[in-house]
Structures are given as C-alpha cells and as structure tokens.
N, C-alpha and C positions, 0 to 999 in steps of 0.2 A: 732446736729452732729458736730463732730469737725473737723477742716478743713486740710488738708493734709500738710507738713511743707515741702514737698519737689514736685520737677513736674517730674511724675511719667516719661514723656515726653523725658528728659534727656537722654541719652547712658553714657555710664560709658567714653567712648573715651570724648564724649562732654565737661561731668564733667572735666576730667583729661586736656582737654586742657586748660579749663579756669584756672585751678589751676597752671599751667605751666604757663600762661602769667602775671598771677596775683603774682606767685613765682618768676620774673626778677623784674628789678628794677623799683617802684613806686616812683614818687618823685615830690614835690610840683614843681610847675613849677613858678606860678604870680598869683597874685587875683588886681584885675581889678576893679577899684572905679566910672567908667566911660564906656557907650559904645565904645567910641571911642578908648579905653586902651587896648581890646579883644587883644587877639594873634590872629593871621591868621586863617581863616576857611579853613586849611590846613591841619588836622587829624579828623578822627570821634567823636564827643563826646557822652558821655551821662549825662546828670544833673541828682542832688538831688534835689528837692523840700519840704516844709514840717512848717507845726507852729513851732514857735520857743520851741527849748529843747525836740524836737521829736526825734531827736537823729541821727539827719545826720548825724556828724561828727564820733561820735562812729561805726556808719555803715560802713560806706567809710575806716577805719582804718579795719575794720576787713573782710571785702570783700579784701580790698588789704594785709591783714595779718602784719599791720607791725602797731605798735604804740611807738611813736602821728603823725601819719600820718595828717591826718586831725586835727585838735585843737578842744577839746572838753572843753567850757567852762561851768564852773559853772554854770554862769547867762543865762538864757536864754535870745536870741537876740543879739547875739554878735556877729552872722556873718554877716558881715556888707559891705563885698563887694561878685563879683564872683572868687571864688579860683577855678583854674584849677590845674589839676594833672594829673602826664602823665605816663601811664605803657606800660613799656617797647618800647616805642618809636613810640607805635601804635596806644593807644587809648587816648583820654582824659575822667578823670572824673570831674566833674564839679558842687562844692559845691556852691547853691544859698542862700542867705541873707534870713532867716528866715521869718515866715509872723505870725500876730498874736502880743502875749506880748513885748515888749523889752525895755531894760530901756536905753529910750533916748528919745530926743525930739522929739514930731509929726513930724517936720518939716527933723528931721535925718531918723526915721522911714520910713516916707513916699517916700524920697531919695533912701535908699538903697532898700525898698522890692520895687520900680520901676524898680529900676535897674535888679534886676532877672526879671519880667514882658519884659522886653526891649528885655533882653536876649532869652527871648524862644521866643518870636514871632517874633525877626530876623534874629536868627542863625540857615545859610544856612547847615552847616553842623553837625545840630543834631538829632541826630539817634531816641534817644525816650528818655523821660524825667520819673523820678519815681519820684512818691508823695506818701510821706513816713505819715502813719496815726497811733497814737500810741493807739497802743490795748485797753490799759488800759481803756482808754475813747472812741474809737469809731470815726467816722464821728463830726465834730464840727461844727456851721455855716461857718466859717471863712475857713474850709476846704471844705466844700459846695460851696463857693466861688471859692474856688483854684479849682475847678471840672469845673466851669463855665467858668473860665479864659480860662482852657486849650482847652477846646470845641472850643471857638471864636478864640483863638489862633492858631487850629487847628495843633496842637501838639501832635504826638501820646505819650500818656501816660502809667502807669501801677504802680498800687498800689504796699505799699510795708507797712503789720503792722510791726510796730518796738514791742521790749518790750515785743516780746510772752509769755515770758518767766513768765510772772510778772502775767498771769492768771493763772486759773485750765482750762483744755480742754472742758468744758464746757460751760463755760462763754469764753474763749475764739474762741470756733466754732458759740456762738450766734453774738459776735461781727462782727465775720466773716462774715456770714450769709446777718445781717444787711446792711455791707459795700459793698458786693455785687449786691445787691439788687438795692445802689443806685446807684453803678457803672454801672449798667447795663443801665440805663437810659441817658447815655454819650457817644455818638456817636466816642468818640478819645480814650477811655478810652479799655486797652486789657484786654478782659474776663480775663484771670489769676490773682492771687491774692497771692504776697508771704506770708507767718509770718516769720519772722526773728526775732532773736537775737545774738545779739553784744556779749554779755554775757556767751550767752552757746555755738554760734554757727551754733544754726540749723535755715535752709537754706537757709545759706551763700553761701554755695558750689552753692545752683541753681539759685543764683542769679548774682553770679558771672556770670556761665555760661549763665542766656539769656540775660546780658550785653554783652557779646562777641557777639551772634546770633544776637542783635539788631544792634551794631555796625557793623558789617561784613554785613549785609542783605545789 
C-alpha cells in the first residue's frame, strides 16, 4: 500500500496559514561552530536532522519557498556547523551538521556531528526535531543510531522521507511501511510519517504546516 503524501488532518485554513508565514520573509540569520555561539533560546525552533546528502538543505529552501535559502552542496557532508534561519520574526529553522559520510577528517567529522548532538539535547526552546530518511534507501544503521540518540535525548521527533519523488508508489509505500514499523518502536518518535519532495513539491504544504502546529503548541 502506498503511503498518503499529504495529512489528511490539515484544514485548508491550517494549510493557508503556514503558507502565509512561510510567504513573509525567511532569512539566514548565523550558523554557529560552537555551543557557546547559539543565539538566544528567545524564539521557538525546529531542527533538520538527517545522513549527509539526504537533502536538508534542499528541503528547508523549499518549505520556505525561496532558493538558496539553505546551501545545497554537491559534496555530501558539508554542513558543518548549526545554521539558523528565521521566518518572519517568529520561528526558527535550524539546519544541523550531517551525520554519516563526509569528506574530512575523523577528527572535523566527529567535532561537527557533536555539535548537532549538543544542540538537541540542550536546547530549551525546541519544539520538535525532523529526521529526514531518504526513500530511496530506507532506514540505514547510522539512521537507526540517529532513532536511538533521539530516545535518550528525549527529543520529540518526526520522520520526514525526502526524495519521494525518485520511487514508483509501490516501492515507495514498502519503504514506508518498513520505516514505520521501526518508528513505532521509539517512544519520542510521532506516529506521522511525511514523503516529501524538494523537486515536485508534494508535501511541502503539510509540512510546512505541522512545523507551525509544533512550534505554536
């Protein structure tokens, strides 16, 4: 069975307001190499999480509609600090340092994907964190990992497959299915399950909006 690309859940008001906060101005604000560098736990945030070249940045650009929002590099691994960004003066979005491949030293690697770890398990004012899994491939060890983090971290989460695009509905609902299944075995982890794509589009809109609902709650 193939999985729904949008949350039935929504009201068209809902939809429409997130697209109204997400259409005022988004703008990089600082990325931050250092706990200590964070801007103030003074707005609500939500983070991206995700293995490197899963496709945060591309995500973040197209939830806030505007490109290069975010910086999408070729290489994977290249986000290498925490970038915040702020729309419309209300929310933050908050891209974290890749986890997984990256081409640099153990010793940079291990530095920067800390520094996202640091990040979720002491930032008082964040709302809920997405970990973005790309379809294509499914659940990976290394994202099994990032499942366990978040548990001990005790971070509410919520999956997000990138890349739907790049399946047939078939194979793309088995994926589904699978990720599910192991989400469900994760006590921080919210039943819901987007598919998104950067590329076409679909559901951006509902994710937009239960970044707003998560933020506001």
């Amino acid at each position: 069975m193939s999985p729904p690309l949008a949350d039935g859940d929504f009201t068209a008001d809902e939809l429409e307001t997130a697209r109204v906060l997400f259409a005022h101005e988004v703008k990089f604000m600082m990325g931050a190499v250092e706990i200590a560098g964070l801007p103030p736990a003074d707005l609500p945030e939500v983070a991206f999480a995700g293995r490197s070249n899963v496709g945060k940045s591309p995500l973040i650009n197209a939830g806030a509609g505007r490109l290069p929002l975010a910086r999408a590099w070729n290489a994977p691994g290249r986000t290498r600090e925490v970038n915040f960004f702020v729309a419309d003066g209300k929310l933050r979005l908050v891209d974290l340092p890749g986890y997984g491949f990256a081409r640099a030293s153990k010793g940079d690697v291990k530095k920067f994907q800390n520094l996202g770890r640091d990040y979720l398990r002491g930032r008082p004012n964040l709302k809920r964190a997405y970990l973005l899994i790309d379809a294509r491939h499914g659940l990976k060890d290394v994202d099994a990992e990032a499942l366990d983090a978040f548990d001990v971290a005790a971070v509410s989460y919520q999956i997000v497959l990138t890349k739907a695009d790049k399946l047939k509905p078939s194979a793309l609902g088995a994926i589904y299915e699978g990720v599910a299944g192991e989400a469900a075995k994760h006590p921080a982890a919210h039943p819901h399950i987007f598919t998104t794509s950067s590329e076409t589009g679909s559901g951006i809109a509902e994710l937009r909006t239960a970044i707003l609902e998560a933020a506001i709650s």
